[in-house]
VOPAGU-2260 file (C-alpha; in pm, 1 decimal, decimal comma):
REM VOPAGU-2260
SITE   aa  ch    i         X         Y         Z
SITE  UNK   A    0    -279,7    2643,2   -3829,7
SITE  UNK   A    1      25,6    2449,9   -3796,2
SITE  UNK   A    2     284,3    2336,5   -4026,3
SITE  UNK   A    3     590,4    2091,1   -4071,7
SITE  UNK   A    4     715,7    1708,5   -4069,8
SITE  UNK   A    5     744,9    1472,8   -3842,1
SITE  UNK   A    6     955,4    1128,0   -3887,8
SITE  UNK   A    7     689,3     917,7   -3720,8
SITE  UNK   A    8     399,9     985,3   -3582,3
SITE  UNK   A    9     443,4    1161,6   -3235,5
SITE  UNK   A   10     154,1    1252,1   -2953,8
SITE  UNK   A   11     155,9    1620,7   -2881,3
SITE  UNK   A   12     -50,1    1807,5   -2640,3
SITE  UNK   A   13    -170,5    2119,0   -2731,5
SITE  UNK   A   14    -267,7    2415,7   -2523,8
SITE  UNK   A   15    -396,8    2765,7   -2524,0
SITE  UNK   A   16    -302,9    3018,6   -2317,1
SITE  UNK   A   17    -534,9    3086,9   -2004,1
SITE  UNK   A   18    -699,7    2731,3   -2018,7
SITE  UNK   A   19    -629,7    2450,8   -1802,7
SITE  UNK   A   20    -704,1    2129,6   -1994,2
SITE  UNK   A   21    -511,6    2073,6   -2295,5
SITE  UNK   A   22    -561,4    1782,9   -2599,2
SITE  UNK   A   23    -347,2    1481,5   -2691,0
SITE  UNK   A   24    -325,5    1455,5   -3017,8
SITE  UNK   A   25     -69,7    1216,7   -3251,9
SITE  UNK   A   26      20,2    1469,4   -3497,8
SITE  UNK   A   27     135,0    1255,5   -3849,8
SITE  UNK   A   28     238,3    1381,8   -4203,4
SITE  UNK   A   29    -110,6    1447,5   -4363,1
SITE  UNK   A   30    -372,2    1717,1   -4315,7
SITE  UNK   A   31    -525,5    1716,6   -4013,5
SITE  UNK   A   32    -837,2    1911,2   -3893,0
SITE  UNK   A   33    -945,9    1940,4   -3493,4
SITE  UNK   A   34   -1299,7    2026,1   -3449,5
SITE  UNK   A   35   -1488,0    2115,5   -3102,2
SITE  UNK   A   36   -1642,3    2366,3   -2958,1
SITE  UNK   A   37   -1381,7    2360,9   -2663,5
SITE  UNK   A   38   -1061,0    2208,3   -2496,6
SITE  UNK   A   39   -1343,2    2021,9   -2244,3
SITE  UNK   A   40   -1539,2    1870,6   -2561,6
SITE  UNK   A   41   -1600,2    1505,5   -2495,2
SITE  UNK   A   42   -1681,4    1517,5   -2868,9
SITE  UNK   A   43   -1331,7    1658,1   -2979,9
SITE  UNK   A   44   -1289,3    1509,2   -3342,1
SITE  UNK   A   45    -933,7    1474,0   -3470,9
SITE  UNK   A   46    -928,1    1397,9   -3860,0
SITE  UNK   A   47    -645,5    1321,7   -4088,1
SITE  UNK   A   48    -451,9    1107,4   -3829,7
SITE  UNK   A   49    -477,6     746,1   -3881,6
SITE  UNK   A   50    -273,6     689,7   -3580,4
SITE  UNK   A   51    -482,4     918,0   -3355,6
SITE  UNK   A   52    -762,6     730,2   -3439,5
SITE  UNK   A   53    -633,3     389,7   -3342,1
SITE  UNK   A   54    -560,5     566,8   -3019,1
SITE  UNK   A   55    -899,4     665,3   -2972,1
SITE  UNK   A   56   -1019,2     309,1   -3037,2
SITE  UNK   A   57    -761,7     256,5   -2719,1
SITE  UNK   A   58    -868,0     463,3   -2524,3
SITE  UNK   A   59   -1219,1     451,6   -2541,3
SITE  UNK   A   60   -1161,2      26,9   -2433,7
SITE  UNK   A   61    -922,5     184,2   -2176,2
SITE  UNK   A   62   -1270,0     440,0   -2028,0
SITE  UNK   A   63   -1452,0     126,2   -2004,8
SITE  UNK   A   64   -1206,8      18,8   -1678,2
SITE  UNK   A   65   -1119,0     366,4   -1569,4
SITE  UNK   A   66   -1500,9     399,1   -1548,7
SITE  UNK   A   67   -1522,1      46,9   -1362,8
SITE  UNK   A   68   -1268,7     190,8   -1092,3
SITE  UNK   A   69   -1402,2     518,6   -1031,0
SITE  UNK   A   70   -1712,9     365,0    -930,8
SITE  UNK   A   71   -1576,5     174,9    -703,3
SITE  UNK   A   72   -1472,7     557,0    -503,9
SITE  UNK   A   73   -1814,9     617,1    -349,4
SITE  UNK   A   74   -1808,6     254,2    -178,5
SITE  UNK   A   75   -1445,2     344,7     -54,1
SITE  UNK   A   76   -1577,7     637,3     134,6
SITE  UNK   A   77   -1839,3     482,6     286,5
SITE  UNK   A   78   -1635,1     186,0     405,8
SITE  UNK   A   79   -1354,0     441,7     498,0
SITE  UNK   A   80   -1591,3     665,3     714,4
SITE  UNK   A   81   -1820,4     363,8     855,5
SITE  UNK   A   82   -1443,9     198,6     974,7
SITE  UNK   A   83   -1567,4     -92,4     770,4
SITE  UNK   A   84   -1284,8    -321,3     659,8
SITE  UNK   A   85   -1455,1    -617,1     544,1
SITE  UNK   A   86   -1633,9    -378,8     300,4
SITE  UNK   A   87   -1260,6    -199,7     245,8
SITE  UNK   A   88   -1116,9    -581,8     188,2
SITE  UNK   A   89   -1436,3    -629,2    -114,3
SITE  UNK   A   90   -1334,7    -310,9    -257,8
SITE  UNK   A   91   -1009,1    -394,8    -293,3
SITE  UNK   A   92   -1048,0    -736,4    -430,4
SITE  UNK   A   93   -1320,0    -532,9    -721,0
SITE  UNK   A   94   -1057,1    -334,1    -753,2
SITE  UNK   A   95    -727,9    -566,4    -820,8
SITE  UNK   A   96    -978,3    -776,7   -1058,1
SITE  UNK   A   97   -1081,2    -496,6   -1272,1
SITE  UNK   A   98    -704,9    -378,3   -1277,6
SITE  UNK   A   99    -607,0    -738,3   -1359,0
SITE  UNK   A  100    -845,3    -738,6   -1670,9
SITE  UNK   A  101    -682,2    -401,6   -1745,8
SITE  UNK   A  102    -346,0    -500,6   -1805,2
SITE  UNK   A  103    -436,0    -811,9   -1970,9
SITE  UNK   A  104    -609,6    -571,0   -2199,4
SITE  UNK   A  105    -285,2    -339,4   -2217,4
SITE  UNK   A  106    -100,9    -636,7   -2306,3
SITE  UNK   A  107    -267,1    -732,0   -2573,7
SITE  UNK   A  108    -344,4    -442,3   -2724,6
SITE  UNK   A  109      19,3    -363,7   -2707,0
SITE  UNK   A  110      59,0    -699,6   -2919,4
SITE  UNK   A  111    -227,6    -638,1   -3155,4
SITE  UNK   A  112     -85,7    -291,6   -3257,3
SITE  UNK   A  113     302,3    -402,3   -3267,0
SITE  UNK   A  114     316,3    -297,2   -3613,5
SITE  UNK   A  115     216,2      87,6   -3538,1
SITE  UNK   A  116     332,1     388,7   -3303,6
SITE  UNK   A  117      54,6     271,1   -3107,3
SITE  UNK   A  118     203,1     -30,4   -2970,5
SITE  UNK   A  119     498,2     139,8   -2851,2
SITE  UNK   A  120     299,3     425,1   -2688,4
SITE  UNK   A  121      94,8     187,5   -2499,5
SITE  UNK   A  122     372,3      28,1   -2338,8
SITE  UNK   A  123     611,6     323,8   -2242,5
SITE  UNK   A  124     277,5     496,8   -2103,0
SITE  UNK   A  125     206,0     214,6   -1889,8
SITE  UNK   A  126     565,9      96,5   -1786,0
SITE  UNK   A  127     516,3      87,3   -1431,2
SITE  UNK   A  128     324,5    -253,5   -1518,9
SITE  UNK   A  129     619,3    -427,3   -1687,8
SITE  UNK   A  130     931,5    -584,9   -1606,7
SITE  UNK   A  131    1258,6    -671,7   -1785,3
SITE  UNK   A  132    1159,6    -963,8   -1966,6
SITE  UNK   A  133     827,6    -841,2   -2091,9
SITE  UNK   A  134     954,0    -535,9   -2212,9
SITE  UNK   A  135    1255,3    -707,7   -2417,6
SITE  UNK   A  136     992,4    -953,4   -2542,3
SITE  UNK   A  137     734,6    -677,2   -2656,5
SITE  UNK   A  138    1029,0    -470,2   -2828,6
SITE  UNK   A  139    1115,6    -794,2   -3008,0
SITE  UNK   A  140     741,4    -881,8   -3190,0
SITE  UNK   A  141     795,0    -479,7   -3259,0
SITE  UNK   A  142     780,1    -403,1   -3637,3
SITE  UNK   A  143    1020,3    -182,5   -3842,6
SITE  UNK   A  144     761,5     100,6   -3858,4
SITE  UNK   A  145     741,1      23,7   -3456,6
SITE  UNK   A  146    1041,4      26,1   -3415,8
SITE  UNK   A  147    1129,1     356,8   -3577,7
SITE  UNK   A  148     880,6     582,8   -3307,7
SITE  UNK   A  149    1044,0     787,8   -3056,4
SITE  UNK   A  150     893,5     543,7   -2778,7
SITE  UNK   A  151    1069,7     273,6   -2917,9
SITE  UNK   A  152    1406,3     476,4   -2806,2
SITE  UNK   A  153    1262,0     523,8   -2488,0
SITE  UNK   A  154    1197,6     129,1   -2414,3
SITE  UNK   A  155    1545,8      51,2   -2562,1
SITE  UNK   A  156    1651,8     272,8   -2337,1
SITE  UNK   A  157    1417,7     108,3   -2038,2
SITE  UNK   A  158    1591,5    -219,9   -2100,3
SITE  UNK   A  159    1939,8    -108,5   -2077,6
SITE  UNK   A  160    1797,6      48,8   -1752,0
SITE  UNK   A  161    1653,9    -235,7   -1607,7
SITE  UNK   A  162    1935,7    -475,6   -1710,5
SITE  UNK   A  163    2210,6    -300,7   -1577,8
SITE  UNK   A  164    2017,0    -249,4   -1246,8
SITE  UNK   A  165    1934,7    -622,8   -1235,1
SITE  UNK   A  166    2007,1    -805,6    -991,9
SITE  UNK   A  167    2370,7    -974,6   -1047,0
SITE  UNK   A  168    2484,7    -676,8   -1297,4
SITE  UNK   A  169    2733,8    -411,5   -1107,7
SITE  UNK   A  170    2622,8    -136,6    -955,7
SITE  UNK   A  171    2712,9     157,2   -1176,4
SITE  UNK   A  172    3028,3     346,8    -971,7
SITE  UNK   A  173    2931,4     720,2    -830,9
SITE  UNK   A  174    3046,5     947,8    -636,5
SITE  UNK   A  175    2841,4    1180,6    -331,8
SITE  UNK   A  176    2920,1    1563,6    -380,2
């Protein structure tokens, strides 16, 4: 049993001692109940959250491509071991088009859910896909309820980041020990 408040809604991973895998959860003000028979449960419910359940909408869409990529791993070996490259080369194009409807996904899920945690989430946990000027333009369709998460900090903090390290901005003065 756990107890307390939280501002906004916030993903925690819990963990037991002496077991590897651990649970995300986005732990809210309400009552919530985890049921399962263990950490490995593919059937792990989490009830009271209503934000934790618009992540698992996300990331059961998200499965579908992580499941489109990691068959693609079998073919890779085979190429890989038969020296194939042409057969490397179709992988690789499967690959970067899967990956391309991805992010388009990402994106606009990220848009769809601008008015919840969620949409803020999505976006710091998938920075490496973003630039300046997406990330500004995302944190600007953000809503106040958006806007007051704990990932919003961090992508206000991403854009100061990226636009003082932008090309034409002055390189921050340091000194070598």
């Amino acid at each position: 049993t756990f107890t307390g408040n939280q501002d906004s809604p916030v993903m925690y991973y819990v963990t037991f001692k002496g077991l590897d895998p651990r649970l995300k959860v986005f732990v809210e003000n309400s009552v919530m109940t985890v049921k399962g028979t263990s950490l490995n449960d593919p059937n792990i419910n989490v009830e009271g959250s209503a934000t934790h359940t618009t992540y698992d909408g996300f990331m059961a869409e998200d499965k579908v491509f992580n499941d489109q990529i990691r068959a693609l791993y079998p073919g890779y070996d085979s190429a890989e071991e038969a020296d194939d490259q042409a057969a490397i080369d179709s992988l690789d194009m499967e690959y970067n088009r899967i990956d391309s409807m991805r992010a388009d996904f990402i994106k606009a899920y990220i848009s769809e859910n601008s008015n919840t945690v969620i949409g803020p989430y999505v976006l710091v946990s998938n920075a490496y896909r973003f630039e300046l000027e997406e990330f500004e333009a995302y944190y600007d369709e953000f809503s106040e309820v958006a806007l007051a998460s704990d990932y919003s900090v961090e992508i206000a903090d991403k854009i100061e980041a990226l636009t003082n390290s932008s090309i034409g901005h002055e390189a921050p003065l340091f000194t070598m020990n």
